[in-house]
Each structure stands twice: as structure tokens, then as C-alpha cells.
N, C-alpha and C positions, 0 to 999 in steps of 0.2 A: 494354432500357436501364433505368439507375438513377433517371434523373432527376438525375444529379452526374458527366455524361460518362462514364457507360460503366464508372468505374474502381469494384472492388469488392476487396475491402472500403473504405466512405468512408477517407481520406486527410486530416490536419489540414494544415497549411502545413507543420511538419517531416516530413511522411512518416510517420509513426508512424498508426496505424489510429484512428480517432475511440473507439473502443470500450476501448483500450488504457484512458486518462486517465480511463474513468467507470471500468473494472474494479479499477484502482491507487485509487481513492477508498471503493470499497467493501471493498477488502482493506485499505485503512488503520485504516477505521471495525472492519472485526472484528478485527484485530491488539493495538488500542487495547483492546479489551475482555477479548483474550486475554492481554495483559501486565495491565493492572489487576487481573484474576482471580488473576493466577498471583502476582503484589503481597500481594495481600489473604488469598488463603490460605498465602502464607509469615508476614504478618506475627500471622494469627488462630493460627500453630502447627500446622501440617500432621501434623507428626508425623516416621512417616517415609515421608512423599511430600515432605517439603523439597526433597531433592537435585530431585528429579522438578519441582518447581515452579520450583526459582532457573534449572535448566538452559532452562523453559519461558519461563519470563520473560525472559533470555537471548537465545535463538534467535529467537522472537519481536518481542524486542526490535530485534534486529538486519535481522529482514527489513523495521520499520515504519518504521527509519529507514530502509532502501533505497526504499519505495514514497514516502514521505516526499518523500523527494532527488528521486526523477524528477518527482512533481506539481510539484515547487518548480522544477526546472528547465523541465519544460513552461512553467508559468507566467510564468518572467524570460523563454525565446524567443520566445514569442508576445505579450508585453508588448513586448518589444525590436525585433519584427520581424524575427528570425530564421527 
């Protein structure tokens, strides 16, 4: 036994795994770093790693606002009592 009924991996009130919501916090925080990087070396003049950077700042960008979106919506469910 768990000590949390038996069920493995722990379980929040949505169903979603406890480890989910710490792992989307910590892929925010390097995401964050990886766009301001990719920011800072387009605006310092990369050269020609430009393309390479705006495409990174980009994609990156796009996966921070999905991890973004779900912290945000974990957060309004579990507020709301969902």
C-alpha cells in the first residue's frame, strides 16, 4: 500500500497524476529561459544563427504557452472545485 488507497501514481481531484502539475512548472521555468535566450541572442545579432534563434523562440514559445494554459487551468479547477 501507498498510504493514498492503494492508487499509484497519486491522483489530484481531476484525475491528472500529482507529478504532472510539479513537471509543467518546471518545464515552464526552463522554457522561460529558453525564449529569453533565444530573445537576447537575436536582439545582441546572432549573425547567421538568426533564422535558428527566431525559429527557437518560436516553438519554444508556443510549447510555454501550452504548459502555461494547463498550470492555468489546473489552477481555475481546483479553485472552482472541479
Amino acid at each position: 500500500m501507498h498510504g493514498d488507497g492503494g492508487q499509484w501514481p497519486p491522483v489530484s481531484d481531476q484525475g491528472q497524476p500529482r507529478y504532472r502539475r510539479i513537471w509543467s512548472m518546471v518545464q515552464v521555468g526552463v522554457l522561460s529561459a529558453a525564449v529569453i535566450y533565444c530573445i537576447v541572442m537575436l536582439l545582441l545579432g546572432a549573425g547567421n544563427l538568426a533564422r535558428v534563434y527566431a525559429v527557437g523562440a518560436v516553438f519554444f514559445g508556443l510549447a510555454l504557452a501550452g504548459h502555461s494554459t494547463f498550470l492555468w487551468l489546473t489552477a481555475r479547477a481546483a479553485r472552482d472545485g472541479r
